[in-house]
KOLROTOR-11930 format. One record per residue (C-alpha): chain; y, x, z. Coordinates in nm, 3 decimals. Layout:
! KOLROTOR-11930
<tido "A" <Y X Z>> ...
This chain:
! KOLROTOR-11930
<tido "A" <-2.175 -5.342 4.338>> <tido "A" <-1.892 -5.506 4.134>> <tido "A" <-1.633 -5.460 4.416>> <tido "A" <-1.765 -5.053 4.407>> <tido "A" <-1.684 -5.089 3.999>> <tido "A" <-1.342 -5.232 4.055>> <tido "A" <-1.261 -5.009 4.281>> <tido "A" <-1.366 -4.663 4.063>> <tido "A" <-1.137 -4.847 3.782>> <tido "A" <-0.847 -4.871 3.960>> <tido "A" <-0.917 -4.533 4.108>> <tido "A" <-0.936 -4.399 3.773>> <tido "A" <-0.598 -4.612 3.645>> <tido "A" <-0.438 -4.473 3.910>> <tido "A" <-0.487 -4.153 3.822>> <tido "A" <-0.424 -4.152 3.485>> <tido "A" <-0.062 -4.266 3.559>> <tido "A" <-0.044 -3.996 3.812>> <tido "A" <-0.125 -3.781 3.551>> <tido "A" <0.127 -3.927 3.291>> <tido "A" <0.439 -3.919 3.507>> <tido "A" <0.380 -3.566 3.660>> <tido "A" <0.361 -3.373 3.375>> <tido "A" <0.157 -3.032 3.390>> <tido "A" <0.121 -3.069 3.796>> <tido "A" <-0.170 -3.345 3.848>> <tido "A" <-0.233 -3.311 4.212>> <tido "A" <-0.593 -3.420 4.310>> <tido "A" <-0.703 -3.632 4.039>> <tido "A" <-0.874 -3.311 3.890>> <tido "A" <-1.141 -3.458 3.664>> <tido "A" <-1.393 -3.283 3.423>> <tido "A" <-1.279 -3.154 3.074>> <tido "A" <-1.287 -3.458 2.818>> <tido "A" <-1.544 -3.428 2.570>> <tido "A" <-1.470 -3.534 2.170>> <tido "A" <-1.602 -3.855 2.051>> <tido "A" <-1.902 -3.685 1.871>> <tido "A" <-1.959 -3.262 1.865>> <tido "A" <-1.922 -3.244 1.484>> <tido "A" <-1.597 -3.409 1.425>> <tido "A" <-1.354 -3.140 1.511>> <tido "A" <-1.143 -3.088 1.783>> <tido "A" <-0.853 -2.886 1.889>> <tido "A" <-0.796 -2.577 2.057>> <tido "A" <-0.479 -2.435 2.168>> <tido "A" <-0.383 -2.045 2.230>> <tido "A" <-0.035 -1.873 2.355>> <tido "A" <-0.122 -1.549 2.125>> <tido "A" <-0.151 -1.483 1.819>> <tido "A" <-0.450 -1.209 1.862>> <tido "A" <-0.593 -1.530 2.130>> <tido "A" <-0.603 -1.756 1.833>> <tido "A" <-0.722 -1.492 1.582>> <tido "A" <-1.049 -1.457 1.782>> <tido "A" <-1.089 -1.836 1.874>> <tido "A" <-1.088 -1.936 1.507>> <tido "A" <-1.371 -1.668 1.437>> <tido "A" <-1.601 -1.802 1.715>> <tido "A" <-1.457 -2.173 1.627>> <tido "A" <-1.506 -2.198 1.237>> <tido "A" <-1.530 -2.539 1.125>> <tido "A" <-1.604 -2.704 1.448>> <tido "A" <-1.233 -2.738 1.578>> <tido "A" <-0.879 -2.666 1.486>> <tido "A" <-0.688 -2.389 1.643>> <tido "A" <-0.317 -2.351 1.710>> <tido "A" <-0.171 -2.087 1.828>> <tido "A" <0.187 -2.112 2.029>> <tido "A" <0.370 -1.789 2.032>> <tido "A" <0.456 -1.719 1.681>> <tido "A" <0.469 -1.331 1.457>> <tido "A" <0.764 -1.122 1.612>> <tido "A" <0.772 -1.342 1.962>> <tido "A" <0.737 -1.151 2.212>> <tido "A" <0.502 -1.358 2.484>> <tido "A" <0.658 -1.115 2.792>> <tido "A" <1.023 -1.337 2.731>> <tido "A" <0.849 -1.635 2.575>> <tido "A" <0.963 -1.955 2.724>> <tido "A" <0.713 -2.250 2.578>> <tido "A" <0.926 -2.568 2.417>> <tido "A" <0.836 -2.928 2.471>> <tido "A" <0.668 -2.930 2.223>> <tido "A" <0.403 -2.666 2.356>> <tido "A" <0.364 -2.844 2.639>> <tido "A" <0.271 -3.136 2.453>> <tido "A" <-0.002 -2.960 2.259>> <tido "A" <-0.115 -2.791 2.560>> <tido "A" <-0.145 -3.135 2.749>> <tido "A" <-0.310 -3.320 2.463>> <tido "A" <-0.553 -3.015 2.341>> <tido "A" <-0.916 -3.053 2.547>> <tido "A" <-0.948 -2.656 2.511>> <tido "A" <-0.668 -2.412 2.595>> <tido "A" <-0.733 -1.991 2.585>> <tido "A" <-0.464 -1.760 2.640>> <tido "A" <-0.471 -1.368 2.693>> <tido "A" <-0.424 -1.377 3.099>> <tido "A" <-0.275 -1.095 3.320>> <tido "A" <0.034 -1.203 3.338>> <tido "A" <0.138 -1.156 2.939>> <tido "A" <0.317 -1.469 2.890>> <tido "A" <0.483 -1.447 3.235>> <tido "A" <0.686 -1.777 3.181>> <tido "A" <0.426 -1.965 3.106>> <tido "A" <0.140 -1.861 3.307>> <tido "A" <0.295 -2.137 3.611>> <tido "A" <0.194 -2.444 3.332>> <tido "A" <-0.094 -2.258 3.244>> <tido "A" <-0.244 -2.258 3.572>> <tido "A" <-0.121 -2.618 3.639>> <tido "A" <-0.386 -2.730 3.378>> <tido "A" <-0.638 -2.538 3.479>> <tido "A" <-0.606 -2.691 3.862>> <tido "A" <-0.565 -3.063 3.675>> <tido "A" <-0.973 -2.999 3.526>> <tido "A" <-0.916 -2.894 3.183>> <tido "A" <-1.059 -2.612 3.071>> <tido "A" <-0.816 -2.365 3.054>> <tido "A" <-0.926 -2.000 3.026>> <tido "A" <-0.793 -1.637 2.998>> <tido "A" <-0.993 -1.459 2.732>> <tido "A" <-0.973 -1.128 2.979>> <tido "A" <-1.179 -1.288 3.253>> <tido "A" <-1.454 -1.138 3.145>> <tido "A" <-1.287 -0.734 3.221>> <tido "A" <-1.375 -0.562 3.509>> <tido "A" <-1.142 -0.449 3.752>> <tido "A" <-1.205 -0.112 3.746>> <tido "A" <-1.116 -0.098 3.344>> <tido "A" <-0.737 -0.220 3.385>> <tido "A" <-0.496 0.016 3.432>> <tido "A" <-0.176 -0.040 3.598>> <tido "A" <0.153 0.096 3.587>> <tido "A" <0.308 0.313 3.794>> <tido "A" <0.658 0.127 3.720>> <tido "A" <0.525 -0.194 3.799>> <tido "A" <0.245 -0.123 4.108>> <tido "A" <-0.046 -0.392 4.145>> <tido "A" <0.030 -0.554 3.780>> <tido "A" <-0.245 -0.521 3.580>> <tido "A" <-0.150 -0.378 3.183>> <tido "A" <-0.247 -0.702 3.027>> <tido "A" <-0.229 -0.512 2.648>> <tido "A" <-0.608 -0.481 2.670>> <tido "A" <-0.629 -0.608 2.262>> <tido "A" <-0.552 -0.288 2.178>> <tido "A" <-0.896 -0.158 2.301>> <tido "A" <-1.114 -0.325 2.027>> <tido "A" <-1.407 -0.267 2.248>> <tido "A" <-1.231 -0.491 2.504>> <tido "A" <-1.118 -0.738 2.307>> <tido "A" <-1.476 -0.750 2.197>> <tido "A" <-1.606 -0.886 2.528>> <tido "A" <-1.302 -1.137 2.502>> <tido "A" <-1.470 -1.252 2.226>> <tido "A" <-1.784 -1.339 2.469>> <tido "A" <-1.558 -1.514 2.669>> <tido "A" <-1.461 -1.752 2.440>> <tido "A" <-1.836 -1.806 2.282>> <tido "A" <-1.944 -1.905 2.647>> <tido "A" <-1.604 -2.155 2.692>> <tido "A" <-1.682 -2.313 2.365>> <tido "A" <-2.025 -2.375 2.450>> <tido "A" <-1.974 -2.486 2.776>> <tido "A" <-1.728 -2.773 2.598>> <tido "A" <-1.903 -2.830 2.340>> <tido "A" <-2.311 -2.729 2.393>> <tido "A" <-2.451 -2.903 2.087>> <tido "A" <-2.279 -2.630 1.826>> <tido "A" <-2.360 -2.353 2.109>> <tido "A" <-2.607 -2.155 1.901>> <tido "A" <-2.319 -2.169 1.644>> <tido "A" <-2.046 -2.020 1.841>> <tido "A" <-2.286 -1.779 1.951>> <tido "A" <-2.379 -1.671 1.622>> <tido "A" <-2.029 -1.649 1.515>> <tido "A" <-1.917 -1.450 1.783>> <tido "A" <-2.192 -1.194 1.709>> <tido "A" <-2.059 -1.149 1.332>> <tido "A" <-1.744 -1.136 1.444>> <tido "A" <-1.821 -0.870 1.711>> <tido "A" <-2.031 -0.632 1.415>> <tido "A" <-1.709 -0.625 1.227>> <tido "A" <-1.491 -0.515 1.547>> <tido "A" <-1.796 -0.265 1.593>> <tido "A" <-1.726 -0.157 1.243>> <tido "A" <-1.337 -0.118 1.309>> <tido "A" <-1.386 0.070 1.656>> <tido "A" <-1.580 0.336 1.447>> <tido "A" <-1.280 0.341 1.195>> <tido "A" <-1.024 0.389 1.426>> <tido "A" <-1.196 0.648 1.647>> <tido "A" <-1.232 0.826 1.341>> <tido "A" <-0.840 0.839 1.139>> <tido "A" <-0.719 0.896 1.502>> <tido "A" <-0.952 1.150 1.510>> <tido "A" <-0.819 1.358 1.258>> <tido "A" <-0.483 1.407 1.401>> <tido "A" <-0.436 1.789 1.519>> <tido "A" <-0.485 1.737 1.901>> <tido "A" <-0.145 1.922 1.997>> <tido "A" <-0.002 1.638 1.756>> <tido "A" <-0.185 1.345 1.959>> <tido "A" <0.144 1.201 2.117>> <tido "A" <0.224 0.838 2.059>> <tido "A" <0.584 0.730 2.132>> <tido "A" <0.666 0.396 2.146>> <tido "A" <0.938 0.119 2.245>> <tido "A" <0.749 0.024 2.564>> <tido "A" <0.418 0.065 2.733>> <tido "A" <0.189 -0.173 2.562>> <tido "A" <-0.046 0.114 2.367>> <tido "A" <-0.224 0.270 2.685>> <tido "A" <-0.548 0.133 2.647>> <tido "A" <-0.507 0.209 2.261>> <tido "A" <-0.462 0.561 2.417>> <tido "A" <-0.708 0.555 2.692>> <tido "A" <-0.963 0.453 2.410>> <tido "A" <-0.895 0.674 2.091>> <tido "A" <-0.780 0.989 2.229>> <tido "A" <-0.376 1.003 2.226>> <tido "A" <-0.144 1.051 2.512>> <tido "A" <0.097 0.756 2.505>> <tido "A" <0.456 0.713 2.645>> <tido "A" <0.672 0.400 2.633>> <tido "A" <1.037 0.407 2.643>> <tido "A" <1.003 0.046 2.863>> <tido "A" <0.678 -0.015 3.070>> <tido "A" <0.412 -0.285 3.040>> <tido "A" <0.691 -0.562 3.000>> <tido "A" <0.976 -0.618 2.790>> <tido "A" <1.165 -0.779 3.092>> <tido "A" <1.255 -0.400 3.242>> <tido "A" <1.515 -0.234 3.093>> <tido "A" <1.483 0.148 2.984>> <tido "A" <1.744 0.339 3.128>> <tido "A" <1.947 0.696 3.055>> <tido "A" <1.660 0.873 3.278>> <tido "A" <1.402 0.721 3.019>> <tido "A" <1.551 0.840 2.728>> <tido "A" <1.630 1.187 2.835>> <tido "A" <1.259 1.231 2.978>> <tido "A" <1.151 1.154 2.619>> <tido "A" <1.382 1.318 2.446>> <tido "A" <1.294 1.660 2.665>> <tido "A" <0.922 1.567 2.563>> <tido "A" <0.982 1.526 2.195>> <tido "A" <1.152 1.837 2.213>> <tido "A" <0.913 2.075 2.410>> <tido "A" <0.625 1.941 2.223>> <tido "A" <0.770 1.888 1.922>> <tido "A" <0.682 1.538 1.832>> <tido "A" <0.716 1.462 1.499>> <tido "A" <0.702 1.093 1.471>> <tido "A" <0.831 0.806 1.690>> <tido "A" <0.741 0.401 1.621>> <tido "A" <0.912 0.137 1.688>> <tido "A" <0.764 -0.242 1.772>> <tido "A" <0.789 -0.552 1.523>> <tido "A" <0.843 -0.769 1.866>> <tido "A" <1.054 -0.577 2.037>> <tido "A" <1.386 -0.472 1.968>> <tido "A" <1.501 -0.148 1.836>> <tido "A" <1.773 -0.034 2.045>> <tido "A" <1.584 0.233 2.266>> <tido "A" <1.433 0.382 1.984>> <tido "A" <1.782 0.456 1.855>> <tido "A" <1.901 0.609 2.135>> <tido "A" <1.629 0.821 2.150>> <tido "A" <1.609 0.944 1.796>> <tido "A" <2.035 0.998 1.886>> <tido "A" <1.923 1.180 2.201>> <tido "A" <1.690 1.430 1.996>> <tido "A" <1.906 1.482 1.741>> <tido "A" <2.186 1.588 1.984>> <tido "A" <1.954 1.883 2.112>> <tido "A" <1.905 1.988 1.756>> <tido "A" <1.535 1.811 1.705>> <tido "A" <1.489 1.571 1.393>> <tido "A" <1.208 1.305 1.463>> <tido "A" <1.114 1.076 1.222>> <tido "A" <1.029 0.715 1.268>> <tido "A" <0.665 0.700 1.172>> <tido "A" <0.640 0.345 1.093>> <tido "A" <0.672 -0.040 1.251>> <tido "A" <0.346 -0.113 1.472>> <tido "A" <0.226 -0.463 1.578>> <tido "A" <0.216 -0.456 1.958>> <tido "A" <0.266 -0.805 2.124>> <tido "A" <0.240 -1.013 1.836>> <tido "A" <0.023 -0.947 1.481>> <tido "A" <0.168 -0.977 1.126>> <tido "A" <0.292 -1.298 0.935>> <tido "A" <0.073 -1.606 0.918>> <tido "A" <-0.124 -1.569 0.547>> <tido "A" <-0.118 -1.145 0.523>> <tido "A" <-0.397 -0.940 0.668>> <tido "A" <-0.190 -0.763 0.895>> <tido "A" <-0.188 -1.159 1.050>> <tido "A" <-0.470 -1.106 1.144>> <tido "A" <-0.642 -0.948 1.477>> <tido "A" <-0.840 -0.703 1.242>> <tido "A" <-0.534 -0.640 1.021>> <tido "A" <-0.273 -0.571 1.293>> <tido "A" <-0.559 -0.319 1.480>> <tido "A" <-0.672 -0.142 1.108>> <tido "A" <-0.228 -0.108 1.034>> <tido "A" <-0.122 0.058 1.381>> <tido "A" <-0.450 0.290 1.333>> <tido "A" <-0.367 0.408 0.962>> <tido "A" <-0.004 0.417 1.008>> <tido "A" <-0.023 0.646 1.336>> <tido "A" <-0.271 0.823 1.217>> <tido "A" <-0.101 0.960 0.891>> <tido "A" <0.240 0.965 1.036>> <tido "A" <0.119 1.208 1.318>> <tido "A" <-0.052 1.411 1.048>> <tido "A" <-0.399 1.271 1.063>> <tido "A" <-0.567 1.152 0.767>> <tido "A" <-0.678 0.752 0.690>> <tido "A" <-0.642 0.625 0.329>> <tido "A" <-0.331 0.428 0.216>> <tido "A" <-0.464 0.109 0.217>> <tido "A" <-0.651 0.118 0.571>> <tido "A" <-1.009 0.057 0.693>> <tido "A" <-1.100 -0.175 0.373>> <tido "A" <-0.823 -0.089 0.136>> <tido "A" <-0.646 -0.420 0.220>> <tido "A" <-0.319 -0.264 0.402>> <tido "A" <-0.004 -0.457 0.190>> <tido "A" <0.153 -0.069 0.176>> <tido "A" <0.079 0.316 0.205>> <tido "A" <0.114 0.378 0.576>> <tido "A" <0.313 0.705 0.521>> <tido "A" <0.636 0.611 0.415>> <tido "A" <0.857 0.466 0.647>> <tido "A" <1.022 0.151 0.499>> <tido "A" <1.358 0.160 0.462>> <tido "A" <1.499 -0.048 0.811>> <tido "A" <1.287 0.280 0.995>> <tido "A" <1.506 0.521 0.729>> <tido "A" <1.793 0.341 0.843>> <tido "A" <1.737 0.415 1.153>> <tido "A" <1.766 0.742 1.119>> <tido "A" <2.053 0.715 0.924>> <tido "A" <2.256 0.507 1.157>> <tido "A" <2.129 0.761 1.433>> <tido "A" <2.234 1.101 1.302>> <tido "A" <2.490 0.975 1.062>> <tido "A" <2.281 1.096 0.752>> <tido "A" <2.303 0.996 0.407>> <tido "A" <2.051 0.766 0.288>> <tido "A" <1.754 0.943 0.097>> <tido "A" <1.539 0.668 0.031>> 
């Protein structure tokens, strides 16, 4: 019996230094997740997203502290994760991220922990395959922009209620309970959005943005949506793009384009240049949160926020009505004005005066 002991500690030693000196790759030493010293005195949870983390602190509340990696304005497509990530991500017990291949250079670590026994989970697991939608310019890779579906990104919510109790199953009633608050409120948004979106004339329902990361949006509230990029900021829009965008704005008269606070402007330019060389002015209806949400401390930093500002601010730029200050009056600014980097935007594209 003692020799059996001795042997199971030096088993486990020698894992442990396996596990130390290879990093994120831990070969077959897999063990179970590590619980915390006792249920109620916090531990930590680490998400790529900022829309992951959003959701994981609502389910969470005080029972563990969340971090989230990937920052407001980073776009997770190009994101390449620091040492410093790693670290977290090694030391952390719980890690979420958003899954289908949205933080492309990071997924390899990702799945490295998962095979080394912690638990490591995409909060899209739950989604069916016969809700994703692909894209035709990248065949057999799944859209992974399913947030913008708030229906969807409800059942991610159930995902992480289950994860969280399967850590942590004395404060399982909890999570569950939070979760279900949580999910009343998204209810309560889904309604609101359905309803601003709604009220945009439907020969006026065309959303035009910097790349293809609104088509569940679309799928789920009625527009028809066309990105200047597809599903990932790593392909490049070319000439062809612009002008089949530019014929489209024309012919249907678009009235608004939007650019992306995580992705850069330059397409957008070129295509406002491109209309305006066929005689067609089209105004920049406004900045949208795509890939990443708002600063840290403002509502639009939040999952709720970033969802409530793309909904008012499309809907009243496309001539749709939704009042100034969004779903609960907390919007930082009236949604109908473009601020004045979108006038300049125009400006630089036409070579206009400013009229700001």
């Amino acid at each position: 019996m003692l020799a059996t002991r001795g042997r199971g500690r030096v088993r486990r030693t020698v894992c442990a230094l396996l596990v130390a000196v290879s990093g994120l790759g831990v070969g077959g030493c897999a063990k179970a997740p590590e619980r915390p010293p006792t249920p109620n005195a916090g531990y930590e949870i680490v998400c790529t997203t900022g829309m992951v983390a959003d959701i994981v602190r609502q389910v969470a509340g005080a029972h563990a502290t969340v971090t989230g990696l990937i920052g407001s304005g980073v776009d997770p497509h190009l994101y390449v994760p620091t040492r410093q990530d790693i670290s977290a991500l090694q030391r952390a017990p719980v890690v979420f991220y958003s899954g289908l291949m949205l933080e492309g250079k990071m997924t390899g670590a990702l799945e490295k922990l998962a095979g080394g026994g912690k638990l490591v989970r995409p909060v899209t697991a739950g989604l069916e395959a016969g809700y994703l939608l692909e894209s035709e310019r990248a065949a057999g890779h799944p859209d992974p922009h399913v947030w913008m579906d708030v229906r969807a990104w409800s059942r991610a919510v159930d995902t992480v209620a289950r994860t969280l109790a399967e850590y942590d199953p004395l404060n399982a009633a909890t999570y569950e309970t939070n979760a279900r608050k949580y999910q009343q409120d998204l209810e309560e948004l889904d309604a609101y959005v359905r309803q601003v979106l709604g009220s945009v004339p439907e020969p006026q329902r065309i959303l035009v943005t910097a790349h293809d990361a609104f088509r569940y949006f679309g799928r789920a509230y009625g527009l028809r949506v066309q990105g200047i990029q597809g599903i990932s900021t790593e392909s490049e829009a070319g000439l062809e793009d612009i002008n089949r965008l530019v014929d489209l704005i024309v012919r249907q008269d678009v009235r608004a384009v939007f650019v992306e606070t995580s992705v850069a402007d330059k397409s957008v330019r070129a295509l406002i240049e491109g209309a305006a060389a066929r005689g067609k002015t089209v105004q920049v209806g406004g900045r949208l949160f795509s890939d990443a949400m708002g600063p840290p401390g403002a509502y639009e930093g939040t999952y709720i926020g970033m969802i409530d500002h793309n909904a008012t601010t499309i809907a009243r730029a496309l001539g749709g009505q939704a009042p100034e200050g969004g779903w609960r009056g907390r919007l930082g600014a009236p949604a109908t004005r473009p601020d004045r980097s979108a006038q300049a935007m125009i400006r630089e594209a036409v070579g206009g005066a400013w009229t700001g």
